[in-house]
C-alpha positions in Angstrom: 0.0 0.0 0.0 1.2 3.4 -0.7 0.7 6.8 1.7 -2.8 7.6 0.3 -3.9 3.8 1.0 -2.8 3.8 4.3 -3.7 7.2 5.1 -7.0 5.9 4.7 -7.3 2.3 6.3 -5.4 4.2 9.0 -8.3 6.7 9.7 -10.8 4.1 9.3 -9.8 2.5 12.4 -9.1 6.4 14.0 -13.2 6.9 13.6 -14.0 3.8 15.2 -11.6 3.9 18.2 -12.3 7.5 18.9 -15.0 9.1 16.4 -14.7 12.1 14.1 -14.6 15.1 16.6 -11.6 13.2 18.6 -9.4 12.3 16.1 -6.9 14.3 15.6 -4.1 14.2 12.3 -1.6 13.3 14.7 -3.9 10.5 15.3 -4.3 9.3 11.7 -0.6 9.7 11.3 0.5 7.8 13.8 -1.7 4.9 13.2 -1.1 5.0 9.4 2.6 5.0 10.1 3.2 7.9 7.4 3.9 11.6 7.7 1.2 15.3 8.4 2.0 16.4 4.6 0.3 13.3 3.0 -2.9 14.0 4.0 -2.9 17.5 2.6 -1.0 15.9 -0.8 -3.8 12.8 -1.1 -7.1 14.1 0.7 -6.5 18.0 0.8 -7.7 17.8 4.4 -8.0 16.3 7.5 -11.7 16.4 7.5 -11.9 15.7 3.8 -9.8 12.3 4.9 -12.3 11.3 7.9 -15.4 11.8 5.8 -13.9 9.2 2.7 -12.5 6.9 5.3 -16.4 7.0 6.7 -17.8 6.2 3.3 -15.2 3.9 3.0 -17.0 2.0 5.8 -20.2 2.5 5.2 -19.7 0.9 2.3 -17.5 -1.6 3.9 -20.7 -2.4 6.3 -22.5 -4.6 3.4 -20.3 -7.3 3.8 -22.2 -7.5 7.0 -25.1 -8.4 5.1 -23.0 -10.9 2.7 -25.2 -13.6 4.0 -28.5 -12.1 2.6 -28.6 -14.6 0.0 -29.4 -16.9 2.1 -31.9 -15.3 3.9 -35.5 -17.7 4.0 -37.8 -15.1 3.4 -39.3 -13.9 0.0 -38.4 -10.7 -1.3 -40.5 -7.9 -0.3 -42.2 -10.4 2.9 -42.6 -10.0 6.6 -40.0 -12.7 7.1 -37.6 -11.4 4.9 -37.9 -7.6 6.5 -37.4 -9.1 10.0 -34.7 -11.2 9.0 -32.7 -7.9 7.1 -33.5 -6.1 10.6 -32.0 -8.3 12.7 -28.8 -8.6 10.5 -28.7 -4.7 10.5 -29.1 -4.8 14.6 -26.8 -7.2 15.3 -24.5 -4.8 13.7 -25.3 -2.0 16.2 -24.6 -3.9 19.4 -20.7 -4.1 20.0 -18.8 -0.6 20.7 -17.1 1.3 18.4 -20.1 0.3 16.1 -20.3 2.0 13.0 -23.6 3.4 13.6 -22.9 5.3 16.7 -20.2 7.1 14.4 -23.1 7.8 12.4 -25.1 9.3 15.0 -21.7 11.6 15.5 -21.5 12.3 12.2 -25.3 13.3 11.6 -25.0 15.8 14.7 -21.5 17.4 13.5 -23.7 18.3 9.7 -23.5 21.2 10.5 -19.9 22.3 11.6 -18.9 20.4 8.2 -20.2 21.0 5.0 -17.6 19.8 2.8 -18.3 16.9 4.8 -22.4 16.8 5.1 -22.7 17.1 1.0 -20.2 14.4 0.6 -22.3 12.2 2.9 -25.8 13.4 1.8 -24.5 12.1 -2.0 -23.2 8.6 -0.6 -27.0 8.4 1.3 -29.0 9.1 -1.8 -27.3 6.1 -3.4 -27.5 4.2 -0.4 -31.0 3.5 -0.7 -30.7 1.6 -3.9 -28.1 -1.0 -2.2 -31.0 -0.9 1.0 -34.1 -1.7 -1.3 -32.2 -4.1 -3.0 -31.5 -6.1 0.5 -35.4 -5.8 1.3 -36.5 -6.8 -1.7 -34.1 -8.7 -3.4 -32.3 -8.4 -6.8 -29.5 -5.9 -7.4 -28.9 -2.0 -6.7 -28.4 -1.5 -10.4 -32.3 -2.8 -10.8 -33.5 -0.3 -8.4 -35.3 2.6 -10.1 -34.8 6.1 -9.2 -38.5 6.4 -8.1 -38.2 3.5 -5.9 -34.8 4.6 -4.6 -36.9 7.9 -3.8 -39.6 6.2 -1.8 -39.2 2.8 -0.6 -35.8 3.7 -0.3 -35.7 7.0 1.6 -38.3 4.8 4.1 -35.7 2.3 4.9 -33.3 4.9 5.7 -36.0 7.0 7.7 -36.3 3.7 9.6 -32.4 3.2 9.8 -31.8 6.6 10.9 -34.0 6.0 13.7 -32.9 2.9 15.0 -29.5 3.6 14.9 -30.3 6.8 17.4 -32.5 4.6 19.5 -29.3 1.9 19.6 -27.2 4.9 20.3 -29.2 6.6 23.4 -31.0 3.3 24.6 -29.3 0.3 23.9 -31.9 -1.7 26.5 -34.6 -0.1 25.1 -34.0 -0.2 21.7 -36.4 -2.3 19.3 -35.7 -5.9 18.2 -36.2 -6.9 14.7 -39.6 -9.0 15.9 -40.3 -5.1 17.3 -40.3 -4.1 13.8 -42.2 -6.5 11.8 -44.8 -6.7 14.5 -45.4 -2.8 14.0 -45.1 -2.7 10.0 -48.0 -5.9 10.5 -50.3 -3.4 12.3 -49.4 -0.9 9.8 -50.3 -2.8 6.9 -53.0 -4.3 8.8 -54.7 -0.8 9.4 -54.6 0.1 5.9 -56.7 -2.5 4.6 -59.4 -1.1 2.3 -62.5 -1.4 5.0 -60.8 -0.7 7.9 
């Protein structure tokens, strides 16, 4: 690996170990085992490094979900949406989760908007690759109007549970949680209800 590579698998493990606001270039440095002017020569900043090592990641985090394939439940079914859910929890229970970086991350928005548009991009396509593990087939399938909808309501749900697995761990929802609450929705919007 070169300086830019390691630069960057270097602040990966930075923003898990000690989050975005903590970690310092000194930090990133030291762990990548490389020198303060590389990150201005590859990334242009510090921040500008942090938020692709995050993306890096995010993106990282499907191989989490590797084992959809052999999930039991049809595309698009109750069985299949708990069984995604409780893939995606089991994610959010150890520390230095990824998803409580998130939660950082989402708050800081503000304070960093080279960082929040770069982010708010890598979201939008998020969606396709979180329809697709709901409802089977591949991202590239996923139309833009679905992406819009069905997507932006998984994330809507993802943003939430990752705050509620952030703030109340024992409280949190459980995948069964989930479905049983989508059932009742579902179930209430039967036509003669």
């Amino acid at each position: 690996m070169g300086h830019r590579e390691d630069l960057l698998e270097g602040a990966k493990r930075c923003l898990l170990a000690k989050g975005f606001a903590r970690t310092t270039a000194r930090d990133i440095v030291k762990e990548s085992g490389t020198n303060l002017a590389s990150i201005g020569y590859h990334y242009g900043s510090k921040d500008a490094l942090l938020a692709q090592a995050y993306v890096g990641l995010v993106e990282g985090m499907s191989e989490a979900f590797d084992g959809v394939d052999g999930i039991r439940g049809e595309p698009g079914s109750l069985e299949r949406f708990e069984e995604v859910w409780s893939n995606i929890i089991g994610t959010m229970r150890g520390p230095g989760s990824l998803w409580r970086l998130s939660v950082e991350i989402v708050a800081m928005g503000d304070q960093l908007p080279e960082v929040r548009a770069h982010l708010a991009k890598a979201q939008r396509e998020a969606a396709r690759g979180i329809v697709a593990l709901f409802m089977g087939g591949s991202e590239d399938d996923v139309t833009q109007d679905t992406a819009d909808t069905l997507g932006e309501f998984y994330t809507t749900l993802l943003m939430g549970l990752m705050m509620q697995w952030t703030f109340d761990p024992d409280g949190a929802p459980e995948a069964g949680h989930l479905t049983e609450g989508l059932r009742r929705v579902m179930e209430a919007a039967r036509p003669g209800k």
